[in-house]
Short mmCIF file of the C-alpha atoms (twelve columns), coordinates in Angstrom:
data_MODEL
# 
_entry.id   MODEL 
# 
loop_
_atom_site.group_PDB 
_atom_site.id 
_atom_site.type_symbol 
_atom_site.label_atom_id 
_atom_site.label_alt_id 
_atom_site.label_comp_id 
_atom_site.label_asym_id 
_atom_site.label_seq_id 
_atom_site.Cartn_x 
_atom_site.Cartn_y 
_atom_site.Cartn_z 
_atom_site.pdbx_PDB_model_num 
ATOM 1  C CA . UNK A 1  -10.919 43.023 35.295 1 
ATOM 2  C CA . UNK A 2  -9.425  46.355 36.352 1 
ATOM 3  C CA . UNK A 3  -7.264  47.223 38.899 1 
ATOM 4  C CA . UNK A 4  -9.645  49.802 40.892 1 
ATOM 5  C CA . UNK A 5  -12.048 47.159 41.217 1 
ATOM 6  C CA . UNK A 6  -9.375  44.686 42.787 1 
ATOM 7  C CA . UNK A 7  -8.329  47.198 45.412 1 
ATOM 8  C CA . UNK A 8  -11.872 47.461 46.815 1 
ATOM 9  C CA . UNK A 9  -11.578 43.086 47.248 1 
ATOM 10 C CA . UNK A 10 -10.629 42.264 50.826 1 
ATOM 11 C CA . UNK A 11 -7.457  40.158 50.728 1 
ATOM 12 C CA . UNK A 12 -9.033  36.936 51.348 1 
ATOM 13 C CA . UNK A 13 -11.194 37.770 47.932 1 
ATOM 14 C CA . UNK A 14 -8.188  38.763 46.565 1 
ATOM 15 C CA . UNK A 15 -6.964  35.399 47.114 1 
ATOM 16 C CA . UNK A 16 -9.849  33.616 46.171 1 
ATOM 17 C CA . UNK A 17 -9.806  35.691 42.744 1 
ATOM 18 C CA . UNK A 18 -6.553  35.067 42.116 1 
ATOM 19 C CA . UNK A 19 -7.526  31.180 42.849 1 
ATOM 20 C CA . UNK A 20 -10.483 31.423 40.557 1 
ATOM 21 C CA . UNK A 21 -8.585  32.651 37.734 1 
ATOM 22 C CA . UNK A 22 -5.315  30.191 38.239 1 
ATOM 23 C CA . UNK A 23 -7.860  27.649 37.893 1 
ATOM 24 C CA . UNK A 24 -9.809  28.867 34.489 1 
ATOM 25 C CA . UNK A 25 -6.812  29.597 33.140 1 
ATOM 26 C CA . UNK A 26 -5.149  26.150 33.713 1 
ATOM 27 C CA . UNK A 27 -8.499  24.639 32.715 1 
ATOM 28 C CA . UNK A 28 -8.514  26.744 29.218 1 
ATOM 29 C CA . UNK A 29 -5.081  25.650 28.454 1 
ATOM 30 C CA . UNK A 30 -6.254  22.101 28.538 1 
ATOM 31 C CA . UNK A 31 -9.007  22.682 26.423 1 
ATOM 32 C CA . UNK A 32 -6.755  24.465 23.835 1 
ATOM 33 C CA . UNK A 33 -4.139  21.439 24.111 1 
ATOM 34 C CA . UNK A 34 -6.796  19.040 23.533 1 
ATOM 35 C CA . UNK A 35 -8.506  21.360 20.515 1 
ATOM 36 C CA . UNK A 36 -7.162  23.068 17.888 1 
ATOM 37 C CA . UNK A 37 -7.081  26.393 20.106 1 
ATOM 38 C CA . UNK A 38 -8.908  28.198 17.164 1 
ATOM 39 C CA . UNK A 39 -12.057 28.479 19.896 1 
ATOM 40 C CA . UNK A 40 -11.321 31.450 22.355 1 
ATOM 41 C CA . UNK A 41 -7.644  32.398 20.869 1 
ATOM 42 C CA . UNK A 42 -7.558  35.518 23.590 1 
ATOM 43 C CA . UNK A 43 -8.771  33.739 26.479 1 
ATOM 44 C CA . UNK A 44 -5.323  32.799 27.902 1 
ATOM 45 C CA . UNK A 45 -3.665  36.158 26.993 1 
ATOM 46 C CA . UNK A 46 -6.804  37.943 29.172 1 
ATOM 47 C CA . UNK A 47 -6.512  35.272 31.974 1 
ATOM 48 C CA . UNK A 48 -2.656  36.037 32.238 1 
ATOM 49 C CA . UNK A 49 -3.345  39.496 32.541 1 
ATOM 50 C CA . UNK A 50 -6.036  39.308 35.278 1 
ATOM 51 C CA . UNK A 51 -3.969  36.834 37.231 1 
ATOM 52 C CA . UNK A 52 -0.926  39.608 36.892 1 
ATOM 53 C CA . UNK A 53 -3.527  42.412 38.189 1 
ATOM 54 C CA . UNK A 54 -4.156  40.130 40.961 1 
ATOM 55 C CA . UNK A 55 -0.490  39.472 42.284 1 
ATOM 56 C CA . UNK A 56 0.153   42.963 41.493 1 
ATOM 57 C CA . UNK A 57 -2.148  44.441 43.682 1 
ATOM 58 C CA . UNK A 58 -1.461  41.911 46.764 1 
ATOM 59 C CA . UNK A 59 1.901   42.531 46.430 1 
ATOM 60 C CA . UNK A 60 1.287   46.133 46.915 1 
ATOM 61 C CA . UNK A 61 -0.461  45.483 49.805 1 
ATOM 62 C CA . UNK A 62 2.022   43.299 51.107 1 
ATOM 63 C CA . UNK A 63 4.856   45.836 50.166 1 
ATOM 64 C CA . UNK A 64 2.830   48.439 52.051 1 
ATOM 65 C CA . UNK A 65 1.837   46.585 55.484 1 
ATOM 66 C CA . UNK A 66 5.544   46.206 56.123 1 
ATOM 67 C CA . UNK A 67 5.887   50.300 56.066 1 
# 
């Protein structure tokens, strides 16, 4: 997921992206817990990332409503 598509989300898609990937990435570190995590080893490193982009770009939103 890149950035410059995030910035064109409205914030409440924002928020349900960043909701959507919380909840896949929660759900994948289950699965690797219960496996031997040998499945999708990049999955959670990806998911961190995206859910970074996320809070990255509403904080710059937030950061630039209050200017």
């Amino acid at each position: 997921m890149k950035a410059t598509k995030l910035r064109e989300h409205t914030d409440e898609e924002l928020q349900q992206v960043h909701d959507d990937v919380s909840k896949e990435l929660m759900e994948t570190k289950i699965r690797q817990g219960w496996s031997d995590g040998a499945e999708q080893p990049l999955k959670v490193r990806t998911l961190r990332r995206d859910l970074a982009r996320v809070k990255t770009v509403i904080t710059q939103r937030e950061l630039n409503k209050d200017d």
